[in-house]
C-alpha positions in Angstrom: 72.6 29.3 -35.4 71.8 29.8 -31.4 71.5 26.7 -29.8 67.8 26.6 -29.1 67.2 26.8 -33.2 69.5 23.9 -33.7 67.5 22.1 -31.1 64.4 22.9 -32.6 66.3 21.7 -36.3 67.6 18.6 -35.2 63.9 17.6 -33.8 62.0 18.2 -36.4 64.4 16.2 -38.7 63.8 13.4 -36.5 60.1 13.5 -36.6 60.3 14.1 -40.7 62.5 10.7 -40.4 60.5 9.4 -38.1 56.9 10.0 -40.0 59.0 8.6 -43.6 60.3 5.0 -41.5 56.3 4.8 -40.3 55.1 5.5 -43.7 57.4 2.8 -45.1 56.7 -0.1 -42.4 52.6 1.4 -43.2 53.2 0.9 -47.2 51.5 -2.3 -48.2 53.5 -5.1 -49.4 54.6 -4.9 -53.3 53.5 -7.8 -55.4 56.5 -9.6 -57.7 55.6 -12.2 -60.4 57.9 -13.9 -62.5 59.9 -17.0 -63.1 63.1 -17.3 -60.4 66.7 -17.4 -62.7 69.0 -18.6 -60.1 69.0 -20.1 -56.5 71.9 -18.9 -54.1 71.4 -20.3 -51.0 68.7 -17.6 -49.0 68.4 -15.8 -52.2 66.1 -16.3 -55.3 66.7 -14.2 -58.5 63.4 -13.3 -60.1 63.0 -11.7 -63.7 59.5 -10.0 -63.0 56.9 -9.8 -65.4 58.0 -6.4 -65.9 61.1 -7.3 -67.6 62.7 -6.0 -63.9 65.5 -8.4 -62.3 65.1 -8.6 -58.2 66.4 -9.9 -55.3 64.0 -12.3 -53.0 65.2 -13.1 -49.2 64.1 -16.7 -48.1 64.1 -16.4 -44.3 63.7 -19.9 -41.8 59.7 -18.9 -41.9 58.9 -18.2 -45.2 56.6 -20.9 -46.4 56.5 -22.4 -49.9 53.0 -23.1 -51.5 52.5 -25.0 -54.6 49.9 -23.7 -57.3 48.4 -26.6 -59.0 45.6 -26.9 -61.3 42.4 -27.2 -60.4 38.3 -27.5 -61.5 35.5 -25.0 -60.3 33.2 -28.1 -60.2 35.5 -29.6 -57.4 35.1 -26.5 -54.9 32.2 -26.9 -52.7 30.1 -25.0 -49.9 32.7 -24.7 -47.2 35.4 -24.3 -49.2 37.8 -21.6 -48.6 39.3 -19.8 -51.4 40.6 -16.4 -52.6 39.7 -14.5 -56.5 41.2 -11.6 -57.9 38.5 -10.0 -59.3 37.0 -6.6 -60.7 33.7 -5.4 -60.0 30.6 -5.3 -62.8 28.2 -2.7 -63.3 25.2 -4.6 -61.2 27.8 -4.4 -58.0 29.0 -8.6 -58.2 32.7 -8.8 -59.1 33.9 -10.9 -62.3 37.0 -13.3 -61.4 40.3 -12.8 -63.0 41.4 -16.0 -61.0 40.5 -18.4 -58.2 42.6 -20.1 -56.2 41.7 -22.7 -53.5 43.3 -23.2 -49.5 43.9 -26.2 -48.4 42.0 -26.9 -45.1 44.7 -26.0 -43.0 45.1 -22.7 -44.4 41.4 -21.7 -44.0 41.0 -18.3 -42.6 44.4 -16.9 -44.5 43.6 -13.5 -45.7 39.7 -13.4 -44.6 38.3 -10.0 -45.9 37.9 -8.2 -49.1 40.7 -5.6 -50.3 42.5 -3.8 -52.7 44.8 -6.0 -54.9 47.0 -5.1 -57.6 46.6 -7.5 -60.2 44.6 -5.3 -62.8 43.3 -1.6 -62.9 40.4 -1.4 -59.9 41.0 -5.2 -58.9 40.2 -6.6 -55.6 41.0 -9.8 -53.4 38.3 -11.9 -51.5 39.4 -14.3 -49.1 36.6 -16.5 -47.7 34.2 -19.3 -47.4 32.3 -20.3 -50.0 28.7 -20.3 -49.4 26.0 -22.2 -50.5 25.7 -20.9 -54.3 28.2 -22.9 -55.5 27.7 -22.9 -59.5 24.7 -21.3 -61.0 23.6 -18.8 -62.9 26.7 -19.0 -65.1 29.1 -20.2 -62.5 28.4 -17.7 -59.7 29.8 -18.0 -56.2 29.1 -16.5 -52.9 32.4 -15.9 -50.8 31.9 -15.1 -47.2 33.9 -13.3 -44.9 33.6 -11.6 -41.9 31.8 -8.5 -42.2 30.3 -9.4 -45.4 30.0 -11.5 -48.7 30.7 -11.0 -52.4 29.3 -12.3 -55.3 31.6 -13.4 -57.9 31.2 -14.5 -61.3 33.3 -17.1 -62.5 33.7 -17.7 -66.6 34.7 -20.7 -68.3 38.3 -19.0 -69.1 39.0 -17.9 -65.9 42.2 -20.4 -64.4 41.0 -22.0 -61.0 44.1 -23.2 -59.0 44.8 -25.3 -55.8 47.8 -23.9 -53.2 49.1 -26.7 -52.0 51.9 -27.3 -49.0 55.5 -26.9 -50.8 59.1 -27.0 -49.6 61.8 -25.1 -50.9 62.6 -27.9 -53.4 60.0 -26.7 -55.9 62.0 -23.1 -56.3 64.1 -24.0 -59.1 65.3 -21.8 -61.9 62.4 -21.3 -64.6 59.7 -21.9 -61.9 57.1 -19.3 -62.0 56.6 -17.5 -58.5 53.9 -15.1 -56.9 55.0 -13.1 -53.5 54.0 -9.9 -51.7 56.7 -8.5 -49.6 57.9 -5.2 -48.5 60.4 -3.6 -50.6 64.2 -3.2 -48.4 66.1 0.8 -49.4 68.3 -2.0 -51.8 65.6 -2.8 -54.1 65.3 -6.6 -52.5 62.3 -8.7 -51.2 61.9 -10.8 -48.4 59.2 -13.0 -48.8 56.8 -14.0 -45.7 55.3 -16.5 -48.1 55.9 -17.5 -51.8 53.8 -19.3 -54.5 55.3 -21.9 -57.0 54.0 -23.0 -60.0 53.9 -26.7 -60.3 54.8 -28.6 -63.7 55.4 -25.4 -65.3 52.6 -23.8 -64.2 52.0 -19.8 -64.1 50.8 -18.4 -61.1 47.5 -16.5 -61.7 47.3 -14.4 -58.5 
């Protein structure tokens, strides 16, 4: 091979590995839910939903939320919150779950997405507006750029995240995270949920 073809080679292997790393660090983060089966040290083993046993890195930053149960009649215009939800034929969206920020985390996650929790489900992140509960527990999420409406029923689990430390990730805890999956199979976790009292997670 003359040298100017194994230049030409060699470069467009870089850019082939250089488009895969930017499609990687581009993937969105994978979801993992499941209850953690041993603590060692940085590293949490998680038996997935799936039945799939996985590594999950705790790093100095990560931060530990508590999921603790909580009452739809107890959220209130101004609140911010987040619902997995998927979307109904007259365009509102039907909640699979709720969960509810803490002041201080108001602002996390403010949009409407994509989310992996069932076939077609979505994710608002917002600020409830001022159609708390009626018309069968409707709410009006706000966020910038726009608002959903989301329809809340009575069997639908509504949760508080609360502010956790590492303490709460014990063995048989029930854990939600959304991290980007390492070449090893193994998670490093940004942030992780915890169920409290034996709580599961709805997210």
């Amino acid at each position: 091979m003359s040298m100017k073809r194994l230049f030409c080679a060699s470069t467009l292997a870089l850019a082939v590995f250089a488009s895969a790393g930017l499609q990687a660090a581009d993937a969105p983060p994978s979801g993992v839910r499941g209850a953690i089966t041993a603590v060692n040290g940085d590293d949490l083993q998680v038996k997935t939903n799936r039945g799939e046993d996985v590594v999950v890195h705790l790093t100095a930053d990560t931060q530990v939320r508590g999921v603790t149960l909580a009452n739809i009649a107890d959220i209130k215009p101004g609140s911010y919150i987040g619902s997995a939800a998927v979307p109904q034929a007259d365009g509102t969206l039907k909640a699979l779950e709720v969960h509810v920020f803490p002041p201080s985390m108001a602002g996390t996650g403010d949009g409407h997405r994509a989310f992996d929790l069932a076939s077609n489900s979505s994710m608002t992140n917002g600020s409830v507006g001022d159609l708390v509960v009626a018309n069968g527990r409707t709410i009006t999420v706000k966020y910038k750029g726009g608002e959903q409406k989301i329809l809340v029923p009575e069997d639908v689990p509504v949760v508080n995240l609360v502010p956790a430390d590492r303490s709460l990730l014990k063995p048989g805890v029930k854990v939600v995270l959304f991290a980007q999956k390492a070449a090893d199979g193994s998670y490093t976790a940004k942030a992780i949920s915890a169920g409290e009292n034996g709580l599961k997670p709805p997210m």
